[in-house]
C-alpha positions as CSV (number, residue, x, y, z in Angstrom):
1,X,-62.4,-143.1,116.0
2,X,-62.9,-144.2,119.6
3,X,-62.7,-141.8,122.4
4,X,-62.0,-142.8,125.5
5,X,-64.0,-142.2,129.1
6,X,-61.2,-140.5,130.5
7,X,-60.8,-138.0,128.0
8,X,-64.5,-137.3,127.9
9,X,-64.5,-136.3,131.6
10,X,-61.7,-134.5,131.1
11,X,-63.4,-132.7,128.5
12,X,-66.4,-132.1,130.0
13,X,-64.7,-131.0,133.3
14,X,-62.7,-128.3,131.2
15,X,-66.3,-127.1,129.5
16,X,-67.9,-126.9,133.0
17,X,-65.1,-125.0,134.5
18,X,-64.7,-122.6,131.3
19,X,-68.8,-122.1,131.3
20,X,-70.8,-123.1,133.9
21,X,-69.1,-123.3,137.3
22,X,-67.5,-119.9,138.2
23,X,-66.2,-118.9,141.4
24,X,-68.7,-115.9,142.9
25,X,-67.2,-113.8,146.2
26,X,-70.5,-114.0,148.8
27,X,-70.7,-112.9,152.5
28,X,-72.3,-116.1,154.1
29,X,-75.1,-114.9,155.7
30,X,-74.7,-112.2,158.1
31,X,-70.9,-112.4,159.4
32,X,-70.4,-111.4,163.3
33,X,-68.8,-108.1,163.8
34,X,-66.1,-110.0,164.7
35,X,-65.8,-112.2,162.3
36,X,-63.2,-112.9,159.4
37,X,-63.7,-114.1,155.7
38,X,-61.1,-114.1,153.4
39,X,-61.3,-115.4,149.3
40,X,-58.3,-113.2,148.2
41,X,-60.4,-110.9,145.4
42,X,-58.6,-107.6,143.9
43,X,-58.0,-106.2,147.3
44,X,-56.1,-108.9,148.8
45,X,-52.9,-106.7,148.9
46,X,-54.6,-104.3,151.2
47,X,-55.4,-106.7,154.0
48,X,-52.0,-108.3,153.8
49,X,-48.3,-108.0,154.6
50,X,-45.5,-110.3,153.9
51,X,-42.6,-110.4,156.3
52,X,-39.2,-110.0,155.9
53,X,-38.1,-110.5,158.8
54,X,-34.8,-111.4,159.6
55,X,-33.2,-113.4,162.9
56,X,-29.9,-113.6,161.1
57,X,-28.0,-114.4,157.9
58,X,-29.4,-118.1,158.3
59,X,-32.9,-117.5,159.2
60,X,-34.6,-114.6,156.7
61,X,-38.1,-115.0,155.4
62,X,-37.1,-115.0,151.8
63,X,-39.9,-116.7,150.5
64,X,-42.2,-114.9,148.1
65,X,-46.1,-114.8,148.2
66,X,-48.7,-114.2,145.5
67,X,-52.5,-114.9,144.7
68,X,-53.2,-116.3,141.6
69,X,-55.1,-119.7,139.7
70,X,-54.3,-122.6,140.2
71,X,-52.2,-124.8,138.1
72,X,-52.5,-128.1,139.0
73,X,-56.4,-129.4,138.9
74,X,-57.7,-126.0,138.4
75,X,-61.5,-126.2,140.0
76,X,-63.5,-123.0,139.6
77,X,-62.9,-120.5,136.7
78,X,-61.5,-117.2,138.6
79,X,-61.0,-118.9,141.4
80,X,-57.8,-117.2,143.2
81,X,-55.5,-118.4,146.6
82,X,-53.0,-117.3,148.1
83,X,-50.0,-119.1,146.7
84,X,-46.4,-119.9,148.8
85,X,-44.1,-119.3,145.9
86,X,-40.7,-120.1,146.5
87,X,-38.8,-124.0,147.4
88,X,-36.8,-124.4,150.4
89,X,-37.3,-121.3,152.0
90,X,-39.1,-119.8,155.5
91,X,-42.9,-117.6,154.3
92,X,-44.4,-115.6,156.5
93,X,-47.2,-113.6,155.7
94,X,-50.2,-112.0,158.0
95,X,-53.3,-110.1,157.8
96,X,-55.1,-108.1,160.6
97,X,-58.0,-108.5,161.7
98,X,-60.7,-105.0,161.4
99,X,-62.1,-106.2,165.0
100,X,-60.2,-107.9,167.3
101,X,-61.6,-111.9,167.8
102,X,-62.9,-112.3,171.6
103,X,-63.6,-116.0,172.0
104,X,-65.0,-115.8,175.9
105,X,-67.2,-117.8,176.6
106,X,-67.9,-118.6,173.0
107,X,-67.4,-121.1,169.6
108,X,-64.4,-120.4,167.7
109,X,-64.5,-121.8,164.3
110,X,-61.5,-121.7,162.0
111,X,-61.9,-122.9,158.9
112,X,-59.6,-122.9,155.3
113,X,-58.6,-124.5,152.3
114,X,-55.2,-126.2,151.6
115,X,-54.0,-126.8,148.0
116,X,-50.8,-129.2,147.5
117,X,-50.1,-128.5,144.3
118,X,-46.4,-130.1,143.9
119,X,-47.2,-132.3,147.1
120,X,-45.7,-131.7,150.0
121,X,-41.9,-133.2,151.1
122,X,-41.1,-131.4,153.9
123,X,-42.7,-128.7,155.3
124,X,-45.6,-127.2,156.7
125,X,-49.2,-125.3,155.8
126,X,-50.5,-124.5,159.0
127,X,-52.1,-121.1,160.2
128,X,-51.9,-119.6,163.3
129,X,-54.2,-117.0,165.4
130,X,-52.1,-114.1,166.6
131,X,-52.6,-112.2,170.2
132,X,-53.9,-109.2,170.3
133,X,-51.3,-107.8,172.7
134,X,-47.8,-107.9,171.2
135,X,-48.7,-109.1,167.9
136,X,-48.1,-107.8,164.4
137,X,-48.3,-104.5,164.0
138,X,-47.4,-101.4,161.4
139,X,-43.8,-100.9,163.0
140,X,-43.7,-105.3,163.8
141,X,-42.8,-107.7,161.8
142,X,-44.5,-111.0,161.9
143,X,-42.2,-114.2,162.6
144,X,-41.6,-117.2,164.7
145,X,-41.7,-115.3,168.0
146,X,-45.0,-113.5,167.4
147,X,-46.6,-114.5,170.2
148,X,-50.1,-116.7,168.7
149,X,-53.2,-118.5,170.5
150,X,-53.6,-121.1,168.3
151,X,-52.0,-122.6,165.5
152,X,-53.4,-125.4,163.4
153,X,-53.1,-127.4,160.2
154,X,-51.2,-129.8,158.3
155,X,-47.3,-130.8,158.7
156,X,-45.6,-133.1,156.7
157,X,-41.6,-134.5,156.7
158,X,-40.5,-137.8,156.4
159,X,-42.4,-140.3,159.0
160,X,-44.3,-137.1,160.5
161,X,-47.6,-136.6,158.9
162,X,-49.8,-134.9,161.4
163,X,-52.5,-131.5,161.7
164,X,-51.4,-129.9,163.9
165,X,-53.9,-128.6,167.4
166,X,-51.6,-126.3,169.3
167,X,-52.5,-124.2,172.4
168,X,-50.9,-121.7,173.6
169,X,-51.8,-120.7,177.4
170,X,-49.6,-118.7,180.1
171,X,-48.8,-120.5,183.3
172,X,-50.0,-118.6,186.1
173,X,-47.3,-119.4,188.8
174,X,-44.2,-118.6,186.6
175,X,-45.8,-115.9,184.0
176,X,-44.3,-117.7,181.0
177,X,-46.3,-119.2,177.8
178,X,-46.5,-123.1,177.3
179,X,-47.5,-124.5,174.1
180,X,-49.9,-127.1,174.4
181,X,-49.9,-129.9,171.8
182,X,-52.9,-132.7,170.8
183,X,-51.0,-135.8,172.1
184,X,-52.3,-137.9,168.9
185,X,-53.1,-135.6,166.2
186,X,-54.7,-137.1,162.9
187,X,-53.0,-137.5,159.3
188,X,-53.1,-134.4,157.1
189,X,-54.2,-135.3,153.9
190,X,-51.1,-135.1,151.0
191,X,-52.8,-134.8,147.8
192,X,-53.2,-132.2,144.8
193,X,-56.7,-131.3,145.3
194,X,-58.0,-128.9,147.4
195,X,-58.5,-130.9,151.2
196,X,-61.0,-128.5,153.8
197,X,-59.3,-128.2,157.2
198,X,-62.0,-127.1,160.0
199,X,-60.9,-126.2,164.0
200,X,-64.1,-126.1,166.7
201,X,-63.7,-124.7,170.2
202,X,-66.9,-124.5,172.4
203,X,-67.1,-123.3,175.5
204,X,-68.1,-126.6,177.1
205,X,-64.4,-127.3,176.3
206,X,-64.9,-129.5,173.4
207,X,-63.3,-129.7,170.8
208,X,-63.4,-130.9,167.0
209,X,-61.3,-131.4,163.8
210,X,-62.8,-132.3,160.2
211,X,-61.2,-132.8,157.6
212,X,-63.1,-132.3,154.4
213,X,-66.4,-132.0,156.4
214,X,-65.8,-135.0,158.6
215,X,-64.7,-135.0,162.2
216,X,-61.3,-136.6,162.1
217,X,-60.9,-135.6,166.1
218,X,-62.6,-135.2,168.5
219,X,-62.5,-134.8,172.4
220,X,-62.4,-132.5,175.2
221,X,-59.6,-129.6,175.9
222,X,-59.7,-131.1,179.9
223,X,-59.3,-134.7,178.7
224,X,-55.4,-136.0,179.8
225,X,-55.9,-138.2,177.1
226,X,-55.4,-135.7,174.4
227,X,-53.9,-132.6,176.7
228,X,-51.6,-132.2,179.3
229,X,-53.3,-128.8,180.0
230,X,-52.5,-128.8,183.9
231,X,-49.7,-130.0,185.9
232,X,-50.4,-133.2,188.3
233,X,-51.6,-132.6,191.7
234,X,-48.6,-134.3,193.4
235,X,-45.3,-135.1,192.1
236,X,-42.4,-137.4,193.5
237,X,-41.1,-135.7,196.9
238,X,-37.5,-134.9,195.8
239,X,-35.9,-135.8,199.5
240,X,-37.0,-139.3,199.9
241,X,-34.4,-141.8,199.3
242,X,-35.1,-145.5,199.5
243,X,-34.1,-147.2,202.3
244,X,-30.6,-149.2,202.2
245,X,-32.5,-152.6,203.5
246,X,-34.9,-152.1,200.8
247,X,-35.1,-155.7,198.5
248,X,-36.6,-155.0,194.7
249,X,-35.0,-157.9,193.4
250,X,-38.3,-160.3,192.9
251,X,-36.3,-163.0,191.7
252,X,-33.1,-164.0,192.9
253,X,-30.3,-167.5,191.7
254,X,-31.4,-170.6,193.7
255,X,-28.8,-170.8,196.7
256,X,-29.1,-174.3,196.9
257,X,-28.6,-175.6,192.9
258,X,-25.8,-177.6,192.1
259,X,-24.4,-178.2,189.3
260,X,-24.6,-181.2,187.8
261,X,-21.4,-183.3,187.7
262,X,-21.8,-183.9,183.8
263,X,-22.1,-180.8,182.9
264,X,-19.1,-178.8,180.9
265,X,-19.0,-175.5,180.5
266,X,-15.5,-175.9,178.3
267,X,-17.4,-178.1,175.8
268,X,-16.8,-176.4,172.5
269,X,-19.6,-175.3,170.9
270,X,-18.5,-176.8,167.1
271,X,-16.7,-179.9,167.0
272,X,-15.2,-182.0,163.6
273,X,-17.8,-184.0,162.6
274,X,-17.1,-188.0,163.2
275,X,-18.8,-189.7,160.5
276,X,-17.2,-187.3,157.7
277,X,-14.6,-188.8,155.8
278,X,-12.1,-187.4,153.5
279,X,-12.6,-187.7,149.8
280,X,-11.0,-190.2,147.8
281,X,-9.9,-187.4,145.5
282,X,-8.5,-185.1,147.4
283,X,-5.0,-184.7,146.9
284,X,-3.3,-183.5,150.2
285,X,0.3,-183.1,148.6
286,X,-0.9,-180.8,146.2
287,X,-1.1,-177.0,147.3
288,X,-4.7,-175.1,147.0
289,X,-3.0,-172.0,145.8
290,X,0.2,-171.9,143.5
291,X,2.7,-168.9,142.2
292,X,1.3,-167.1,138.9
293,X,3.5,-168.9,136.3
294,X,2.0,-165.9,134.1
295,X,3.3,-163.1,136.5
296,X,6.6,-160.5,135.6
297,X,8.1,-158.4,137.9
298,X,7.2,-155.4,137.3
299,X,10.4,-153.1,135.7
300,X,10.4,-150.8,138.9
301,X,10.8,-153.4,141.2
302,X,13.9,-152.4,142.8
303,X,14.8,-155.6,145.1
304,X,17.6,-153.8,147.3
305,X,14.4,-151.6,148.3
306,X,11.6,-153.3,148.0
307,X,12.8,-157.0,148.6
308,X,12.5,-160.2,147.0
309,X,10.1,-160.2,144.1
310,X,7.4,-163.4,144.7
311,X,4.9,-164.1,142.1
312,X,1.2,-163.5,143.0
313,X,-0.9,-166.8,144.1
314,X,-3.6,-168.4,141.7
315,X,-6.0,-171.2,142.8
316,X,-4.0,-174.5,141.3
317,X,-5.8,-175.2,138.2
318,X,-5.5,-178.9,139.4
319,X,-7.8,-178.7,142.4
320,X,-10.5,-177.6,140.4
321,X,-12.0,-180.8,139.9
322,X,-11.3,-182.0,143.8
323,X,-9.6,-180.8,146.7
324,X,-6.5,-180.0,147.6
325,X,-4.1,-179.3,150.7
326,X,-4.9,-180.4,154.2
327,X,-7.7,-181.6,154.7
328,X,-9.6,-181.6,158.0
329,X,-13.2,-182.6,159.0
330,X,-16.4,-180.1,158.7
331,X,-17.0,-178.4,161.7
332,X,-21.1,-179.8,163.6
333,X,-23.0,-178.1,166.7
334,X,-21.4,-180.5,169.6
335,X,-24.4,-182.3,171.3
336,X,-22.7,-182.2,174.4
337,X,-22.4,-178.2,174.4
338,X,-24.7,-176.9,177.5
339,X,-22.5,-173.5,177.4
340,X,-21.8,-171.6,181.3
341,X,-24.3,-173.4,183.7
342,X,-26.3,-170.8,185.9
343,X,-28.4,-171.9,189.1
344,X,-32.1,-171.7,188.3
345,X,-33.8,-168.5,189.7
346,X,-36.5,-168.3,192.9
347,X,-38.7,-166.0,194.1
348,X,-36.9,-163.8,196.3
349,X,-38.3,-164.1,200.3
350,X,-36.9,-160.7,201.1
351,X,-38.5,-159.1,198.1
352,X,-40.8,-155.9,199.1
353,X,-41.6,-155.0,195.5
354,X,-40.8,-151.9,193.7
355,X,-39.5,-148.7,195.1
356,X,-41.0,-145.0,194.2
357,X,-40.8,-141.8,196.5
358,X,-43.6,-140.9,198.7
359,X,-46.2,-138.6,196.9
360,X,-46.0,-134.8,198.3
361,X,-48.2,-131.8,196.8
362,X,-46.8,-130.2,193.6
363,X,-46.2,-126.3,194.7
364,X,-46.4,-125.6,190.5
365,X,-50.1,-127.2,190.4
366,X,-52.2,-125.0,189.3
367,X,-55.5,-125.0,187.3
368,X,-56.7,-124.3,183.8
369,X,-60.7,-125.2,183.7
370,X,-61.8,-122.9,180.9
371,X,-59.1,-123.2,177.8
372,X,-61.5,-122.2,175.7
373,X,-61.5,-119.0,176.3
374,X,-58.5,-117.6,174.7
375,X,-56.9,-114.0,175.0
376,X,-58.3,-111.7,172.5
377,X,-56.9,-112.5,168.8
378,X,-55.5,-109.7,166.9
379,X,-54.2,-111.1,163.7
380,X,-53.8,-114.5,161.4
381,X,-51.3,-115.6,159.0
382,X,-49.1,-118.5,157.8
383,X,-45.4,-118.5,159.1
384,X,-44.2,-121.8,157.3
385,X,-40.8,-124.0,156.6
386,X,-41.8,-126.2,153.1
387,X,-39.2,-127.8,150.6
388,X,-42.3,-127.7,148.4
389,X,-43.1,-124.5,146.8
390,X,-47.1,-123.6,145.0
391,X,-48.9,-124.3,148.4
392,X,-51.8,-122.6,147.8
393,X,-54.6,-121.5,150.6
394,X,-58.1,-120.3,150.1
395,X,-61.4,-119.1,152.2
396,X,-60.6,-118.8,155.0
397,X,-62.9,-118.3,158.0
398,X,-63.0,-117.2,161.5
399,X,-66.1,-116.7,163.4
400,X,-68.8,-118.2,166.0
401,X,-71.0,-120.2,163.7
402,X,-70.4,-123.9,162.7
403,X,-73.3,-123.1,160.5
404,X,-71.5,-120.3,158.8
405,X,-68.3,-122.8,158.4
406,X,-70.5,-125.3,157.0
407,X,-72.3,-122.9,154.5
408,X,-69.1,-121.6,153.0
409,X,-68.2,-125.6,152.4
410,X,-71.3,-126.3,150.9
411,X,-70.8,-123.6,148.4
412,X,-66.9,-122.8,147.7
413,X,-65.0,-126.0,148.7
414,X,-67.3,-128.9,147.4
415,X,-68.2,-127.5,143.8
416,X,-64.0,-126.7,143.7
417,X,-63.8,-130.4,144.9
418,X,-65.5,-132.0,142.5
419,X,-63.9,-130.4,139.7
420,X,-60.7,-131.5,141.2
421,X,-61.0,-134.8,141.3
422,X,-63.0,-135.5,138.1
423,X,-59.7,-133.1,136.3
424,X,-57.5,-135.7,138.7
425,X,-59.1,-139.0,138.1
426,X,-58.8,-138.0,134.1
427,X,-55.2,-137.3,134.1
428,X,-54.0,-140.0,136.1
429,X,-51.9,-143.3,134.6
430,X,-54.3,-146.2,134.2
431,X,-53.9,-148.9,137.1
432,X,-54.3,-152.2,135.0
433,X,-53.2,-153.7,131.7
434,X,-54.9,-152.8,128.0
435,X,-57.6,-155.6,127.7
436,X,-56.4,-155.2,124.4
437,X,-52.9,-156.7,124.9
438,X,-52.9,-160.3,126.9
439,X,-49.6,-160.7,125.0
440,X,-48.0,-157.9,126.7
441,X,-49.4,-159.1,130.4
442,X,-48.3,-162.5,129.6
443,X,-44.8,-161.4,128.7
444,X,-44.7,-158.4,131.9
445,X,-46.7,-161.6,134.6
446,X,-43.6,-163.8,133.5
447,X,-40.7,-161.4,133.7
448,X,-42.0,-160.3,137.6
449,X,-42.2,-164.2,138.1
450,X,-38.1,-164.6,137.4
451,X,-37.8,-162.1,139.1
452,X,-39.5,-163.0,142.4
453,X,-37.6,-166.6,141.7
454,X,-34.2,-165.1,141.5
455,X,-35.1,-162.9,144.2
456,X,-35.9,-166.0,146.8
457,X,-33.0,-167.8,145.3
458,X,-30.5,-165.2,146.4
459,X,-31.7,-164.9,149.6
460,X,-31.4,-168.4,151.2
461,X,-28.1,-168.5,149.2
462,X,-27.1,-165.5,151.6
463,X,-28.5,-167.1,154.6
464,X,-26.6,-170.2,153.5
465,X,-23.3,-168.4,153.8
466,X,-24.4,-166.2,156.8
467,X,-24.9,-169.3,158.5
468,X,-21.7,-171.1,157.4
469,X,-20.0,-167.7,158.6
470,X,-21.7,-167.7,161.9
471,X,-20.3,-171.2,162.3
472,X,-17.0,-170.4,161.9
473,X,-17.2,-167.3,163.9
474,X,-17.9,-169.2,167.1
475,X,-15.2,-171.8,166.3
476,X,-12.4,-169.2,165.7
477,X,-13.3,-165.4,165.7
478,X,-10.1,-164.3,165.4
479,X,-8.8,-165.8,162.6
480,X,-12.5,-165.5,160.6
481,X,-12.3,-161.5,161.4
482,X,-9.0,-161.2,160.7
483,X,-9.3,-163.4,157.0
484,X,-12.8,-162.1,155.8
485,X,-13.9,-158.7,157.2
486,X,-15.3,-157.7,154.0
487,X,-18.7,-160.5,154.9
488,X,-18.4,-159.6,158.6
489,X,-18.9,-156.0,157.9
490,X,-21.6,-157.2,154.6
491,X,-23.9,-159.5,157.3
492,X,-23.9,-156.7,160.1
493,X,-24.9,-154.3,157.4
494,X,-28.0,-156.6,156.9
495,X,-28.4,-157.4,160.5
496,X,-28.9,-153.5,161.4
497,X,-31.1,-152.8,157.9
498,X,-33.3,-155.5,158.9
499,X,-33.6,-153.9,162.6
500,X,-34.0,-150.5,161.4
501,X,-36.7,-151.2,158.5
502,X,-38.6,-153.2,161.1
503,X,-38.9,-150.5,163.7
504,X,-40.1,-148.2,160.8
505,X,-42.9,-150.0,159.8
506,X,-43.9,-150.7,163.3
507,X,-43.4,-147.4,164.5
508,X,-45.7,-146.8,160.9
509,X,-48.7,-149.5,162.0
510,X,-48.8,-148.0,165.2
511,X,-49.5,-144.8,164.5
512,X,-52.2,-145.7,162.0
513,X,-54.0,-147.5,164.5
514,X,-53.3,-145.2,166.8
515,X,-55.5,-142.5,164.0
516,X,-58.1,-145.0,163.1
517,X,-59.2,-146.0,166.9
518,X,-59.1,-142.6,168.2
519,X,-63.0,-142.0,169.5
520,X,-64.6,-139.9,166.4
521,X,-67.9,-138.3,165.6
522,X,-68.6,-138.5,161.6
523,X,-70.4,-135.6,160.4
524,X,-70.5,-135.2,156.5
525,X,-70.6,-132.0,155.0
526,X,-74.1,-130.9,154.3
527,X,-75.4,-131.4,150.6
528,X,-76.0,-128.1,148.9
529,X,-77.4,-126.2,145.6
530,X,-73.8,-126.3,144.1
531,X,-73.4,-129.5,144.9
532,X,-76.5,-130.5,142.9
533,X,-75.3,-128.6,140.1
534,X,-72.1,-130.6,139.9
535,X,-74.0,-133.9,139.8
536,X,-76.3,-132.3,136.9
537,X,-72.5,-131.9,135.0
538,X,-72.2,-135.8,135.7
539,X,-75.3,-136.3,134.0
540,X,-74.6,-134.4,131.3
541,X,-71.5,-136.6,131.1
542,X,-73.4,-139.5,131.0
543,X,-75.7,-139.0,128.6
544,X,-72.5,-137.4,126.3
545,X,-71.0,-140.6,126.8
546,X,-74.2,-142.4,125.7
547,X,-74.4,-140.6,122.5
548,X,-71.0,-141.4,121.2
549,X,-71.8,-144.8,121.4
550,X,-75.1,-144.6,119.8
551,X,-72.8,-142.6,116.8
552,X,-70.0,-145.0,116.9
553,X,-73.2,-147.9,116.5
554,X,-74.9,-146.0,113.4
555,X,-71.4,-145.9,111.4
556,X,-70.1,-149.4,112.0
557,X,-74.2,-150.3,111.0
């Protein structure tokens, strides 16, 4: 019997997550006092509290939170997350921190796992760092106006794919809060594998996101380029008014053009074409359309109410062959059409260019040098919208340390990883055709070839009769409106898709580019002892693979 590739992976994923790769709760060196690690063991429950909350009857935090397995690509045997449970609904859960997170003139490093088991539609899986002062507490519920210092992660729906980098500062001159967003945030990665999401603040107000270990961003907090952190120093002064003389026309109609003695602006644009001739066949006595002989009036046709009874009109079966009724010359573009003649346009000798206000100092100016340094963080949680229910999240990490971040990588997310993907890889369809079966790509290659031809074919048949209506449009738009609405409405309907679908793409190609050029550091995740036990499993995979073979060899010799 032969056995696939895919199902030996598969197999020998399954053995290596039943027997030899088992998720092991670790403190990562020595943690900070202040410092927070969290891989949701038996005594999750005492650590967190889901909100109910309620704003009113249409916003409630009904959705339901649990920890438990994966169960879509499990990766490590025991491994538990905390799981979003229910579709269509707002979560909120939050956890307090034993020592609250002081960031002053210091690194902060947040750090956790995101699990899209069903994908994600519409919604988001961000976390957010609560304040200290007016945050969650026994008596306070956590919800959307829990005042946070940062919140961060992915967000998904529709065209909006984006992780999230929000600040929240206060604005000395009025006393309120402003949230302060990364102008061009990257893409959040939507798959069913775990993806590593890591925020770094240093107090040389850089900043950096990775995504699965490599920087995806990365800038400074005082850079305009990826905050507005700070109002301007000067701003239009509100009382200047530009001056009635002022010229901002640059260009302006030629005073001195003429217009030229042939030209006529009442030249029609369509005129009957001169060489056409009218068919010897056609048969202008005979009418196109002709009474039903087949019709009856219908028995509740009451002609003292509802009038004379007149058969409905059929083409005339003897104009099929030729034409019939008046007949009149196709309409041609006149070559003498020049349309409404306008004089030519000259640079304007008065012109003084554009107009803007005269600058004046902005009294709301004010400055924000160190962002870094964030009030004192009492709290974290996840206070989410999503369509998509089984989001799951997993170690995560607060703290000073990169290294500390990047040790707790190295030894829960890329053994869980690599799991993932081989479990992934094995379960997904195959991309190409059964070497086995050049029939059956023969017979598939030639049905999406008709296809594509009929395809072609129908469109230059409707841009045939798009142009034909266009034609007659200009001759006579009246009469075409009035007699065929149904293909005016039909050819603005493809007019405005075409638009539309055009400006989605290339709002789409911009924002790509936008992600791809943005200036970034790459910094793969460090290779660790796990990690070299994984490849070992690939080996053994290998050399499993090898020995079917050789078996398959001895019984067909």
């Amino acid at each position: 019997m032969k056995v696939s590739r895919p199902i030996i992976l598969l197999f020998l994923s399954l053995v290596s997550y039943a027997a030899d790769v088992e998720r092991k709760d670790f403190l990562p060196l020595s943690l900070e006092s202040d410092a927070f690690f969290e891989q949701f063991n038996e005594t999750w429950a005492s650590r967190w509290k889901p909100s109910h909350s309620k704003r009113d009857e249409n916003f409630v935090y009904r959705g339901e939170w649990d920890v438990e397995e994966p169960t879509v690509n499990p990766g490590l045997k025991g491994d538990k997350g905390l799981v979003a449970k229910t579709e269509a609904a707002h979560h909120a859960i939050s956890a307090r921190l034993p020592t609250p997170f002081d960031n002053t003139n210091n690194t902060l490093v947040l750090q956790y796992e995101v699990k899209l088991q069903k994908g994600l539609e519409c919604g988001g899986a961000y976390i957010k760092l609560l304040s200290q002062e007016g945050g969650v507490s026994d008596s306070v519920e956590f919800s959307n106006d829990t005042p946070y210092q940062v919140m961060f992660g992915p967000d998904k729906c529709g065209m909006s794919n984006k992780v999230h980098f929000i600040l929240r500062r206060k604005n000395p001159k009025t006393g309120e809060y402003e949230e302060k967003h990364l102008k061009v945030p990257p893409m959040a990665r939507i798959v069913k594998t775990s993806t590593l999401y890591t925020l770094i603040i240093k107090p040389n107000q850089d900043f950096e996101i990775r995504i699965n270990g490599e920087v995806a961003k990365a800038g400074s907090l005082l850079d305009s380029r990826y905050f507005d952190l700070t109002p301007p120093k000067e701003i239009d002064d509100p009382n200047d008014e530009k001056p009635a003389d002022w010229v901002d026309d640059e260009l302006i109609p030629d005073p001195n053009a003429v217009k030229p003695e042939d030209w006529d602006e009442d030249a029609p644009y369509l005129i009957p074409d001169p060489n056409a001739v009218k068919p010897e066949d056609w048969d202008e006595d005979a009418e196109a359309y002709i009474p039903d002989p087949d019709a009856v009036k219908p028995e509740y046709w009451d002609e003292e109410e509802d009038g004379e009874w007149i058969a409905p009109k059929i083409p005339n079966p003897a104009c099929e062959q030729h034409g019939c009724g008046p007949w009149s010359a196709p309409k041609i573009r006149n070559p003498d059409y020049k349309g409404k003649w306008t004089p030519e346009l000259i640079e304007n000798p008065d012109y003084k260019g554009p107009w803007s206000p005269r600058k004046i100092p902005n009294p709301e100016y004010y400055e924000d040098p160190t962002p870094s340094n964030l009030e004192p963080i009492g709290a974290l949680g996840f206070e989410l919208w999503t369509m998509t229910d089984s989001i799951m999240f997993d170690n995560i990490y607060l703290g000073h340390s990169i290294e500390e971040a990047e040790y707790i990588g190295n030894n829960t997310f890329l053994p869980k990883v690599e799991i993932e993907e081989q479990i992934a890889a094995a379960n997904a369809p195959q991309a190409k055709y059964d070497a086995e079966e050049p029939e059956k790509q023969i017979e598939e290659q030639s049905l999406v070839s008709d296809l594509l031809d009929k395809s072609v074919d129908r469109v230059l048949k409707v841009y045939a009769s798009g142009k034909a209506y266009w034609a007659d449009l200009l001759d006579d738009p009246t009469k075409t409106l009035l007699n065929r609405p149904g293909e005016a409405f039909f050819f603005a309907s493809v007019v405005v898709g075409t638009i539309t679908t055009t400006f989605a793409i290339s709002a789409t190609i911009v924002s790509i580019f936008a992600t791809l050029f943005a200036p970034s550091t790459p910094q793969p995740v460090k290779r660790s002892e796990a990690k070299e036990r994984i490849e070992s499993v690939k080996e053994k995979a290998t050399a499993s693979d090898s020995k079917v073979n050789e078996t398959e060899a001895v019984k067909r010799g």
